[in-house]
C-alpha positions in Angstrom: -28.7 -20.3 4.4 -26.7 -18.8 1.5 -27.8 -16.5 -1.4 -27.8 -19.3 -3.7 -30.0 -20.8 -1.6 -32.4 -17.3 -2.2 -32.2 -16.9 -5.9 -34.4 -18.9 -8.6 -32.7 -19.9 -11.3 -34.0 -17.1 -13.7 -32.2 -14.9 -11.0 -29.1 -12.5 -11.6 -27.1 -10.5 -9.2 -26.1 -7.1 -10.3 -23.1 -5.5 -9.5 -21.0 -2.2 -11.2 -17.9 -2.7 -12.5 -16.2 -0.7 -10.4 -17.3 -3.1 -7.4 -16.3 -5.9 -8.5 -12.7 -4.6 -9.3 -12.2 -3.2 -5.8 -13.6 -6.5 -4.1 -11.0 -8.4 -6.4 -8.4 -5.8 -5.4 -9.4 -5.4 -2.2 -8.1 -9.3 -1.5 -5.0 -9.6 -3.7 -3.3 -6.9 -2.7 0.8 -7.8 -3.7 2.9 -6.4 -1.2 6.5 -5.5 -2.5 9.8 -7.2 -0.8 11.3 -4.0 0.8 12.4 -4.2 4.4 14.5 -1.3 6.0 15.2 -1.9 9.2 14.3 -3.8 12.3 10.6 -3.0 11.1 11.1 -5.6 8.4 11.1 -8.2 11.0 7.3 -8.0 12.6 6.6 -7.5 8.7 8.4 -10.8 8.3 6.4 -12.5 11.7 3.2 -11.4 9.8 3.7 -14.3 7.3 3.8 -16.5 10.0 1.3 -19.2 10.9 0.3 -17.8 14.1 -0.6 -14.0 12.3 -1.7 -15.9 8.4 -1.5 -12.6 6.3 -2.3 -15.1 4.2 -5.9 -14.1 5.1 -5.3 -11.2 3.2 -4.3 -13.1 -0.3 -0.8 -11.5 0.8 1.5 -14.2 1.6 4.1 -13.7 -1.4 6.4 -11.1 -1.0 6.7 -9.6 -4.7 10.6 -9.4 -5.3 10.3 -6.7 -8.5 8.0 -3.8 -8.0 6.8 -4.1 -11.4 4.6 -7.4 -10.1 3.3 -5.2 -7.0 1.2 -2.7 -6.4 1.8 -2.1 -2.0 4.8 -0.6 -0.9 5.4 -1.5 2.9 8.0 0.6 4.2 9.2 -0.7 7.7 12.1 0.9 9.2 13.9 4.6 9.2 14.3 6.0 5.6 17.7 7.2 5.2 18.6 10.4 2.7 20.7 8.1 0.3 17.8 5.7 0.4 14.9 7.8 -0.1 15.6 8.0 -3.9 15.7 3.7 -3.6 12.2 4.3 -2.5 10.8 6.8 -4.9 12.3 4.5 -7.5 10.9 2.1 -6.4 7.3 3.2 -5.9 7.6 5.2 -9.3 8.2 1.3 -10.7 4.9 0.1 -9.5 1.9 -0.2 -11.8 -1.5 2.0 -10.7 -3.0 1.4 -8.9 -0.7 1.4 -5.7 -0.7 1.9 -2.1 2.2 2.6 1.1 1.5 1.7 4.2 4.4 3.6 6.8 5.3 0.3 9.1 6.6 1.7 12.2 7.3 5.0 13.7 10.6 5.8 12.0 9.2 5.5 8.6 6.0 7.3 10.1 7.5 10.2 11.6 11.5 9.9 11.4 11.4 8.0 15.3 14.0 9.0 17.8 16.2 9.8 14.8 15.9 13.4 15.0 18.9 14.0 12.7 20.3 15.0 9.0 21.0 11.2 8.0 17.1 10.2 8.7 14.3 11.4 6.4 11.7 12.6 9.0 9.0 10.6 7.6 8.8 8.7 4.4 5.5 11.1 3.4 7.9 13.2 2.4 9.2 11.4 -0.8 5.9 9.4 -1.6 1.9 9.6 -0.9 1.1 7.1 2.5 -1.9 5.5 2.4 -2.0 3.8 5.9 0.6 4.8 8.9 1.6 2.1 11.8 2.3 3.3 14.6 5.0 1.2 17.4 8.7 0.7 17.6 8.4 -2.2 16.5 5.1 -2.2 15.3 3.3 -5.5 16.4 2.8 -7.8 13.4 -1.0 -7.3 14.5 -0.5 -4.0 13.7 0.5 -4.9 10.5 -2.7 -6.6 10.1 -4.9 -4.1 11.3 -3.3 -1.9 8.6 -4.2 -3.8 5.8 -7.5 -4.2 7.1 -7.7 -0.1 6.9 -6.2 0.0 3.4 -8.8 -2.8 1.8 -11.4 -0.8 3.5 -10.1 2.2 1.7 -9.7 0.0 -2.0 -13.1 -1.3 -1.5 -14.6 2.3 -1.3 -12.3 3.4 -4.5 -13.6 5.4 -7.3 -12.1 4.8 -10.6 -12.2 8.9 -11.6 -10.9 9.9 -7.9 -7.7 7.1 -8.9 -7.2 8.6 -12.5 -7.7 12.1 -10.9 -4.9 11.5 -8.4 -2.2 9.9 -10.6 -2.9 12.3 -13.7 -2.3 15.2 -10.7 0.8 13.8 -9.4 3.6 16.3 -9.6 5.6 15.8 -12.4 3.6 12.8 -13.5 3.8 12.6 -17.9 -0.4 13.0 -17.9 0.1 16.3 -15.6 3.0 17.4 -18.8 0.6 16.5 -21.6 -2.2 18.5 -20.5 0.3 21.6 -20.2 0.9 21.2 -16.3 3.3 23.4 -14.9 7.0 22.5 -13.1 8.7 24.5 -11.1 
């Protein structure tokens, strides 16, 4: 017995606007094509039949960040590619989300050294860490479950709020931010 089954036909559903934009977010979220290391592969065996991150309205890999709006970085972060990724998550449209796939690009790993950046929080916001070396493409899953739960409970002036606050951001210069 479904709600259409309930209603009459004078009947409307209501909804606010801001619902109905995170429940369409919440399942097309358009992860962006950005594998760093041997993370990338479980974030590959996600795709496959037996996982189906197609559940998820996630099955295409976007190949330009411009076209997604979640950053997935699996694998260690190195220092010459930690501008790549800023780059590229400074590319993506708002709204946008990272999940940290693994525990190099959580926490810099067993890579306790100058070469490794010692967690990719420290170039751009994480939304959702996964923990594991290799993180289990269940894992992966689980992850993405967290972060719809998180878009679904989004409030449009908390979102504005947060990218007009980002540091450096051209909203935080108009309104006479300071840079040091």
């Amino acid at each position: 017995m479904g709600l259409e089954e309930r209603l009459n036909e004078d009947s409307a559903v209501t909804i606010s606007l801001e619902q109905a934009v995170n429940w369409a977010r919440k399942y097309s979220v358009w992860p962006l094509l950005a594998g760093l290391a041997c993370c990338a592969m479980e974030q590959i065996g996600a795709g496959v039949s037996r996982h189906d991150i197609s559940r998820f309205g996630s099955e295409v890999f976007r190949g330009s960040p411009r076209q997604a709006d979640l950053l997935i970085v699996s694998g260690r972060v190195s220092q010459k590619m930690g501008p790549v990724i800023k780059r590229l998550y400074d590319q993506m449209q708002e709204p946008k989300w990272v999940i940290a796939m693994g525990i190099c690009a959580s926490s810099g790993g067993p890579f306790n050294n100058y070469a490794i950046v010692q967690g990719v929080d420290k170039i751009i916001p994480v939304d959702v860490y996964v923990p594991g070396c290799p993180p289990r493409p269940e894992a992966l899953l689980y992850a993405l479950t967290l972060l719809q739960k998180k878009i679904a409970n989004d409030k449009f002036r908390d979102r504005v709020y947060r990218s007009a606050n980002a540091e450096g951001s051209p909203l935080q210069a108009a309104r006479g931010g300071t840079h040091e």
